[in-house]
C-alpha positions in Angstrom: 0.0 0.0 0.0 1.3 3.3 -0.8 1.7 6.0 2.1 -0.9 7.9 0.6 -3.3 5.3 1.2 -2.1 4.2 4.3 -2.7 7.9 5.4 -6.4 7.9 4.4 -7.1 4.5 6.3 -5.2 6.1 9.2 -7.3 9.4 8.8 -10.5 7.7 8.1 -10.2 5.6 11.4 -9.4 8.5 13.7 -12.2 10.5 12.1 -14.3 7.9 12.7 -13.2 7.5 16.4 -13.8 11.1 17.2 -17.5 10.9 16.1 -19.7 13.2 14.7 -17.7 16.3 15.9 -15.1 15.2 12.7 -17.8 15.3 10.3 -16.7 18.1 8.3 -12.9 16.1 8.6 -12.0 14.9 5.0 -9.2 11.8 5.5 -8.1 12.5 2.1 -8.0 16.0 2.2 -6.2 15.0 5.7 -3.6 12.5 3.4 -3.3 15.0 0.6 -1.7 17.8 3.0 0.5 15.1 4.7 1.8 13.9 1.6 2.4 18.0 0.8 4.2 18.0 4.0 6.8 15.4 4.0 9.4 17.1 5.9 7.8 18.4 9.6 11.3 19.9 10.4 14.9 20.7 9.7 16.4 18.0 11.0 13.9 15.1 9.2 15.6 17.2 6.0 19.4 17.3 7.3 18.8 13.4 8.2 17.0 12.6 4.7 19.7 14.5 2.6 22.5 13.6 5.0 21.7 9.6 3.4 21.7 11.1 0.1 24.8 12.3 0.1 26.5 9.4 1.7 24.9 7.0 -1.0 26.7 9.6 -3.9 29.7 9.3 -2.3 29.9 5.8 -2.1 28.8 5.5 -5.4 31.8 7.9 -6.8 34.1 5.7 -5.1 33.0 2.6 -6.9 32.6 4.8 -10.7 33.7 8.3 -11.1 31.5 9.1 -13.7 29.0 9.1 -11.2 29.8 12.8 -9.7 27.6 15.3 -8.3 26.5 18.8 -8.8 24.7 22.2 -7.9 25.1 25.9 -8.2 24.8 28.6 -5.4 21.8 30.3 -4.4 20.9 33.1 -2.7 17.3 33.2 -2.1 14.6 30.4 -1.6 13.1 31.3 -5.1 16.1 30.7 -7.0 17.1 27.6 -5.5 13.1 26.4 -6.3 13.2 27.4 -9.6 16.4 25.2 -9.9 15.3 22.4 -8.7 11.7 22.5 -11.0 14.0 22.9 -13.7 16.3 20.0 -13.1 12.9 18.0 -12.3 11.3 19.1 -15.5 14.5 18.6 -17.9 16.3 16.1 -16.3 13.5 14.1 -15.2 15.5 13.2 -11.3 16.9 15.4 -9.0 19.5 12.4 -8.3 23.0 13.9 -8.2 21.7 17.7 -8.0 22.3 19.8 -5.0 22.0 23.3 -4.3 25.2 25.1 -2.6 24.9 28.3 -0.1 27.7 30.3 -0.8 28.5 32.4 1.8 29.9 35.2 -0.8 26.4 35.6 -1.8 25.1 35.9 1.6 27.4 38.7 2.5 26.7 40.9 -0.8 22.2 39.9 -0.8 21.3 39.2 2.5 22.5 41.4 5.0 21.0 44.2 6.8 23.9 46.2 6.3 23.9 45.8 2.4 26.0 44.8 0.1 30.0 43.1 1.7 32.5 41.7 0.6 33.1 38.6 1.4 35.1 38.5 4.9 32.5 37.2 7.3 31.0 40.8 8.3 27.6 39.4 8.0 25.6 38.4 10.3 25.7 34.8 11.7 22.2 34.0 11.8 21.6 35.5 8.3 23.4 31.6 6.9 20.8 29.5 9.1 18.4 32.2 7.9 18.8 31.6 4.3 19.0 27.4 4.2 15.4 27.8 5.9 14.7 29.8 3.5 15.9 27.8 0.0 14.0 24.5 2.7 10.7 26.3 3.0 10.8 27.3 -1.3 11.3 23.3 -2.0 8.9 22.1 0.3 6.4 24.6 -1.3 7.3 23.1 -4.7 6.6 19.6 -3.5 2.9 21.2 -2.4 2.8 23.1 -5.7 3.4 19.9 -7.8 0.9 17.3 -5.5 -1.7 19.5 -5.3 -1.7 19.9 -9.4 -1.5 15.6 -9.2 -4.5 16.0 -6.6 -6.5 17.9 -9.5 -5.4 15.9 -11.8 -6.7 12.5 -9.9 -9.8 14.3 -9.0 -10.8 14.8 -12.8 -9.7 11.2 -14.3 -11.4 8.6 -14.8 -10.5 5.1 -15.3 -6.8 3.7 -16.0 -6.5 7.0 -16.2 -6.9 7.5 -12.5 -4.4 4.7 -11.9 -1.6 6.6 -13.9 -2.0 9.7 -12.2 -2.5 7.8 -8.7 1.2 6.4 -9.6 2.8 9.7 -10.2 1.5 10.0 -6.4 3.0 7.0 -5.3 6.3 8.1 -6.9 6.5 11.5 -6.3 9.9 12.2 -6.2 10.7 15.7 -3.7 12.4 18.7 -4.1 14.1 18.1 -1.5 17.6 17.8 -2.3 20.9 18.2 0.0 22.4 21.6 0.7 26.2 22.0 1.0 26.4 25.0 3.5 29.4 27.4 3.5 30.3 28.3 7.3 33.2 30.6 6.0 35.9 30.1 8.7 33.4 29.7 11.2 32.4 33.5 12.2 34.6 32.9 15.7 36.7 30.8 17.7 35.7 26.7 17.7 32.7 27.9 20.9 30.8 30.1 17.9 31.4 27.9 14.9 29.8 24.7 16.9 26.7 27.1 17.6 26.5 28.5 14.0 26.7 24.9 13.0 23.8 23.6 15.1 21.8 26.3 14.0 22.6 25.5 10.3 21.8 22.0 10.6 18.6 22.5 12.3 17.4 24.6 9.1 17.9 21.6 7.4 22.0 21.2 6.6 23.7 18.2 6.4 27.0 18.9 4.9 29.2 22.3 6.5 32.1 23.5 4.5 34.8 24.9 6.7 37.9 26.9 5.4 41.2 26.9 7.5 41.9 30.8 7.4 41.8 32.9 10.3 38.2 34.0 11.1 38.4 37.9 11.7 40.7 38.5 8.7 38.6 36.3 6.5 39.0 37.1 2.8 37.6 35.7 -0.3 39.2 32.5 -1.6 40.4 34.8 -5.0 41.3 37.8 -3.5 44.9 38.2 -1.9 45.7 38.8 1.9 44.8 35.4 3.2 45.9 34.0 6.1 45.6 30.6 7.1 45.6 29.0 10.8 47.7 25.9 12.4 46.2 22.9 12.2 45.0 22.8 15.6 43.1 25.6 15.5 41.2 24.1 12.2 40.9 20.6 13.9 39.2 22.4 16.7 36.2 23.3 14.6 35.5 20.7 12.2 35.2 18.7 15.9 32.9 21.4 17.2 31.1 20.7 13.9 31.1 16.8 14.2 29.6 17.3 17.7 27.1 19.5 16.5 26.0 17.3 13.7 26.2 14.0 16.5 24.1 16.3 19.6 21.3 16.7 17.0 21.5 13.3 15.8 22.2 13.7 12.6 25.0 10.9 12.7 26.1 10.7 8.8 26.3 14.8 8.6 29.4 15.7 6.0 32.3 18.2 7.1 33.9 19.8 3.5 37.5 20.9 5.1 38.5 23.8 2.8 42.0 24.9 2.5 43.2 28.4 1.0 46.9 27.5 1.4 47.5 27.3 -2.1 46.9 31.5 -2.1 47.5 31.9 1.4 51.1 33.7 1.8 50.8 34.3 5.6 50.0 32.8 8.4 49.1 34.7 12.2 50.7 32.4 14.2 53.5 30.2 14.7 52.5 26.8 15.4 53.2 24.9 18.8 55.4 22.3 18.4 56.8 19.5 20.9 59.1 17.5 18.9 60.8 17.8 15.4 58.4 16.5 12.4 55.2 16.8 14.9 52.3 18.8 13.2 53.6 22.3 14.8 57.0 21.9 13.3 55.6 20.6 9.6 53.3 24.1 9.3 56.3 25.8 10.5 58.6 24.2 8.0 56.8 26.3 5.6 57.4 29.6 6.9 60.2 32.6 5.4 63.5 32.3 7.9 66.4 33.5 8.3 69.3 32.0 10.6 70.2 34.5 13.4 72.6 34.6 16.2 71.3 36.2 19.3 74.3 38.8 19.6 72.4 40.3 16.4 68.9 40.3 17.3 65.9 43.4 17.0 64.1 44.5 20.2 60.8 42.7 19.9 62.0 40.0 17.0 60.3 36.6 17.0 63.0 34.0 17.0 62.5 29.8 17.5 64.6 26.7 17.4 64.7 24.8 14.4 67.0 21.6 14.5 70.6 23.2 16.0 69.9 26.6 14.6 68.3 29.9 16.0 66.0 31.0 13.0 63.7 34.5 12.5 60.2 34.2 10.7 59.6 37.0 8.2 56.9 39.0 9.7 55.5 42.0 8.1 54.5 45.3 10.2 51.2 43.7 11.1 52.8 41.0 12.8 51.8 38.3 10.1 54.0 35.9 9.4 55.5 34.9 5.9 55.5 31.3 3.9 58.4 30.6 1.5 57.4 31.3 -2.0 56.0 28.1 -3.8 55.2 26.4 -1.0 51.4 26.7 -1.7 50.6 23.0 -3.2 52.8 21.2 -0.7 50.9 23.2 2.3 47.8 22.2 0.5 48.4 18.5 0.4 49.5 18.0 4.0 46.0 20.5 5.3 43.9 17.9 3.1 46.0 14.8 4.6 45.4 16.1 8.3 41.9 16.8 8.0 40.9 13.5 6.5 42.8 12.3 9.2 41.0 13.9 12.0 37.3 13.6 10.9 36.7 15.7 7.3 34.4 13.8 4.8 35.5 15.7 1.6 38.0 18.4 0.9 37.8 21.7 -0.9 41.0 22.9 -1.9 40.6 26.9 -3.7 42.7 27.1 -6.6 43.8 30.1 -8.9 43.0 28.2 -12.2 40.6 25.4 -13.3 43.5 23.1 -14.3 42.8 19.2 -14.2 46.5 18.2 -14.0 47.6 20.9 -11.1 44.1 19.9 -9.0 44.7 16.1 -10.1 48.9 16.2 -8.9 48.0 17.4 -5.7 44.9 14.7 -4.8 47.3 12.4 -6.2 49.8 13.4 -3.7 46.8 13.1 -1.3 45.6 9.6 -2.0 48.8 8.0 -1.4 47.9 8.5 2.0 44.5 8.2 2.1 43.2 6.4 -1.5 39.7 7.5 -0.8 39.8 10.9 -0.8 37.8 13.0 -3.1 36.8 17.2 -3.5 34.3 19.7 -3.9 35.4 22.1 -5.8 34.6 25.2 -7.3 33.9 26.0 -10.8 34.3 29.6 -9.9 33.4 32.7 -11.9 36.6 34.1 -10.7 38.2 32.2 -13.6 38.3 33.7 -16.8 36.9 30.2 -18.2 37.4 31.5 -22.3 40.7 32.6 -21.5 42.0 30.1 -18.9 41.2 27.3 -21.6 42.0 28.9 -24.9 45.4 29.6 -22.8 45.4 25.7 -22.4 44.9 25.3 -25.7 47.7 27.3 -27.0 50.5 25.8 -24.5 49.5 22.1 -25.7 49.7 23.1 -29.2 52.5 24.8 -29.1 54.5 21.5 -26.7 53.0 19.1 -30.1 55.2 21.5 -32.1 51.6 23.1 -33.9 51.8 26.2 -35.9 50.4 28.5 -33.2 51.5 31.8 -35.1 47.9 33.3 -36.0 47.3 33.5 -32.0 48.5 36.1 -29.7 48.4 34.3 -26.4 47.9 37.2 -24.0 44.8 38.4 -26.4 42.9 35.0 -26.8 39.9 36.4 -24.5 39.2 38.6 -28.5 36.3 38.0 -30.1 38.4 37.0 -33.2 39.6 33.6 -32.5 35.7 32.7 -31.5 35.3 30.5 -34.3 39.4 29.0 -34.9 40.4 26.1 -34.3 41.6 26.5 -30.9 38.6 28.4 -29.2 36.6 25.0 -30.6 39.4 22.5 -28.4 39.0 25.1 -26.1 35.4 25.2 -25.8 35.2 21.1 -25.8 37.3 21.2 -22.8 35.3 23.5 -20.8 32.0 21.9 -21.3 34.0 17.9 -20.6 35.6 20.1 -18.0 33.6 18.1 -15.3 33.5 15.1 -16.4 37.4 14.8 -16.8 38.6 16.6 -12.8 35.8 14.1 -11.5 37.7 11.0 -13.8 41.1 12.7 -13.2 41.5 14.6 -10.2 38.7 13.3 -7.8 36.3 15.5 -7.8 33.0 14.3 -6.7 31.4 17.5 -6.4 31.5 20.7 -8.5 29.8 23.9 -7.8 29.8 27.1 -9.2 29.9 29.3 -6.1 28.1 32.8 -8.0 26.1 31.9 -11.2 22.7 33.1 -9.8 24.1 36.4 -8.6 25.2 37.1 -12.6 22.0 35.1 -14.3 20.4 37.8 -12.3 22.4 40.9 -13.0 22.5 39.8 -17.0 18.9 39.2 -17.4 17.6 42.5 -15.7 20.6 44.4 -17.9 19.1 42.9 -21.0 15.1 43.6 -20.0 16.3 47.1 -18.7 18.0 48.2 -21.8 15.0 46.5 -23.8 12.0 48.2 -21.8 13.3 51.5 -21.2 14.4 51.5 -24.4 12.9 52.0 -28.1 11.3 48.2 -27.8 9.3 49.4 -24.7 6.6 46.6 -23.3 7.6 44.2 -26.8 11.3 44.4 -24.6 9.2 42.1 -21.9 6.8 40.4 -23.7 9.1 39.4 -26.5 12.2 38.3 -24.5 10.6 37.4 -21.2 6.9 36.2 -20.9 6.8 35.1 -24.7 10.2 32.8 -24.0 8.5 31.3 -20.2 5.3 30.2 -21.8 7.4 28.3 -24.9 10.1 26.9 -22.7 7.4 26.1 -19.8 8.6 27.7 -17.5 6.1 27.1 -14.1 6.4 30.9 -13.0 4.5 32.3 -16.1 1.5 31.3 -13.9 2.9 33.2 -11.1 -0.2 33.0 -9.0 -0.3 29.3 -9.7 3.2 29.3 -8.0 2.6 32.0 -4.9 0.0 29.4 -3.7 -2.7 30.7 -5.0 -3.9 27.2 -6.1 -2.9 25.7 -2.7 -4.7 28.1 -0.5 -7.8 27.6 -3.0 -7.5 23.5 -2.0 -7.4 24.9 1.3 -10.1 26.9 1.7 -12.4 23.7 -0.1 -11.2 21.1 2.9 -11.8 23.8 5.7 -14.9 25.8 4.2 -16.5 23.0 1.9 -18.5 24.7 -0.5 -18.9 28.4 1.1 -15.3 28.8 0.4 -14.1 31.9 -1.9 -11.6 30.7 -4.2 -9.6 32.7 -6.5 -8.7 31.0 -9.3 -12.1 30.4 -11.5 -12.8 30.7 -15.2 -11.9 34.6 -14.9 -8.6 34.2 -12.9 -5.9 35.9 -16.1 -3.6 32.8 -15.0 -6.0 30.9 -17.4 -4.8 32.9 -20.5 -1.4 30.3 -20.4 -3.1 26.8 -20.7 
């Protein structure tokens, strides 16, 4: 029996029980709104998704072609609209996510306006928004149902039967979030209660970045400055506790490191013994060897091996890294949080390069052979140039003509149609496919594309509508396009509720009710 049915026998037999006072109780109208209400709370959503995403990652590990996806988000709308998409193209939402980037939040939702991105936001405003995108898919998994519900009401026969099975196998919106904590707004105290908050809006997986929390920057923007391990072990446990207190036992950790652009660090590790943990991350930094007859008031000095060395440390008291350092830093962050209770990495690279990403999980898996990324398909990159670039330096190494291209001007419209913008072109689009085959990726996100889609399409109705084209500029390029493609908002009534709350009105007022969506409701005028 399907759970639809089994809620109208349940309904029906508690109506029953309460007597005549019940009367006016429909069980399927009762079964209908359960079955438009699957998920009571944010923590049935963190421990349905949280199952999801450990079944994806097994299944990478066993075939690689088998890799997931999202993009960022930054209001519930968008990430709904996604997902109907994905549902009406694609058929599933298997292998789909949505991704909260906290970039987003800090320039569209928060009260202080548009910031960059260095964690001045405020903390609640994250939990705040993965309710939000939770409460959007819920509403499309009501939307959808209650057009089935209609649909069953109407048919007749085997009819009935088929739309009775799309019930049955209703598959939800509901798909897992990958959360970005930034560097977890505080010491390991505030990023345990930012995480519970997070999950119990519905998270399962938290993405935590090793750079120091009050001089956050954005992973492709200079100045970063990364913390000892300790202090990044710290949290992801305060995460893993947070995820464990609210029983959400499978939740996924994402351990980000920014070493790779990260120059600087803001402390010198403690270490006990040569080749402990301290004394690897201080391996890294910028010395000198010193005596102490020649020493600075106020310099910084520590032991390494026999020797008396001095850290480089600029006039705000950071600390230097050699020069080059950046992919060997990388490797051993990844190592040591895999080691200490991370599920994936996240490692923030300059350039979307298969072989640099691929050498350094190789590196990675020697150690652990199971390890695998999310990763960012940024729009930081300059994708047309980055890969005609590509291109060019593999033709040129096959000893190819490469004459007719100037490398530094490849971004030009005039090489859109040679030879090498085509390569170029076929290795953007394979582009996941290949890091998830080559360089363990199981994941790949692009952190921003919402924020642009958004700023492109209002430039091009803007300049349309205000322009000579006037209301053609919206009908023409807007409303004309949503009713070919199908797109569900055209009936934007239809998807504010309107038909819900008219369902609504029927089960609690029976036939007194005041519905607005009858034969003169200008929804009607799109099928």
């Amino acid at each position: 029996m399907s759970n639809y049915r089994a809620d109208i026998d349940s309904a029906t037999t508690l109506v029953e029980k309460e007597g005549s006072a019940w009367n006016a109780i429909n069980p399927e109208s009762v079964a209908r709104m359960r079955a438009q209400n699957q998920f009571k709370t944010g923590l049935d959503i963190a421990k349905y998704t949280a199952k999801i995403m450990r079944e994806d990652m097994a299944n990478y590990d066993a075939d690689s072609s088998q890799y997931t996806q999202s993009l960022g988000c930054w209001h519930g709308f968008i990430g709904q609209q996604k997902m109907i998409s994905i549902k009406k193209h694609l058929l599933t939402t298997k292998r789909r996510y949505l991704y909260l980037s906290g970039w987003m939040v800090a320039a569209l939702r928060s009260e202080f306006g548009p910031l960059p991105d260095q964690s001045m936001h405020e903390k609640t405003s994250v939990a705040s928004l993965i309710a939000e995108l939770y409460t959007f898919l819920r509403q499309a998994d009501a939307r959808e149902l209650g057009g089935l519900f209609r649909e069953l009401d109407k048919a007749q026969g085997a009819e009935k039967d088929a739309v009775q099975a799309k019930i049955d196998n209703f598959e939800t919106h509901v798909v897992p979030i990958i959360a970005d904590i930034d560097a977890g707004f505080g010491n390991e105290e505030a990023t345990y209660l930012m995480a519970k908050q997070m999950i119990e809006a519905g998270a399962c997986c938290i993405q935590l970045e090793n750079q120091v929390s009050d001089v956050k920057q954005c992973g492709h923007q200079d100045g970063k400055v990364t913390v000892p391990h300790v202090e990044f072990l710290a949290k992801i446990n305060a995460v893993r506790y947070a995820f464990l207190e609210l029983g959400i036992d499978d939740g996924v950790i994402v351990a980000r490191t920014d070493s790779l652009g990260a120059g600087l660090t803001q402390k010198i590790a403690v270490t006990a013994e040569p080749g402990d943990l301290g004394d690897k991350y201080n391996s890294f930094l910028e010395v000198e060897e010193v005596a102490t007859d020649n020493l600075n008031n106020g310099d910084v000095v520590f032991k390494r091996g026999d020797k008396l060395v001095k850290p480089s440390r600029l006039p705000n008291g950071l600390f230097k890294f050699r020069a080059g350092t950046g992919e060997e830093r990388c490797v051993l962050d990844c190592i040591t949080s895999l080691q200490n209770g991370a599920d994936l990495l996240w490692i923030e690279t300059e350039k979307p390069h298969v072989a640099q990403i691929g050498g350094m999980v190789n590196a990675i898996r020697e150690v652990i052979p199971n390890a695998k990324l999310v990763y960012n398909n940024s729009p930081s990159f300059n994708w047309t140039l980055n890969f005609r670039q590509q291109i060019f330096d593999a033709m040129s190494e096959a000893g190819q003509d490469v004459s007719a291209y100037n490398r530094d001007d490849l971004m030009s419209i005039d090489y859109d149609n040679t030879e090498l913008a085509v390569q170029a072109d076929e290795k953007i689009r394979t582009f996941q496919a290949d890091a998830a085959r080559e360089a363990g990726i199981f994941h790949h996100l692009i952190t921003l594309p919402t924020y642009h889609t958004a700023a492109l399409s209002t430039d091009n109705l803007a300049k349309e509508y205000f322009g000579d084209q006037g209301m053609l500029g919206y009908v023409a390029n807007v409303q004309r396009k949503e009713i070919r493609q199908g797109i569900a908002c055209v009936k934007h009534q239809n998807m504010a509720g309107s038909d819900m709350g008219d369902d609504h009105k029927e089960y609690f007022s029976g036939d007194q009710a005041l519905k607005a969506s009858g034969k003169d409701n200008t929804m009607n005028q799109f099928g």
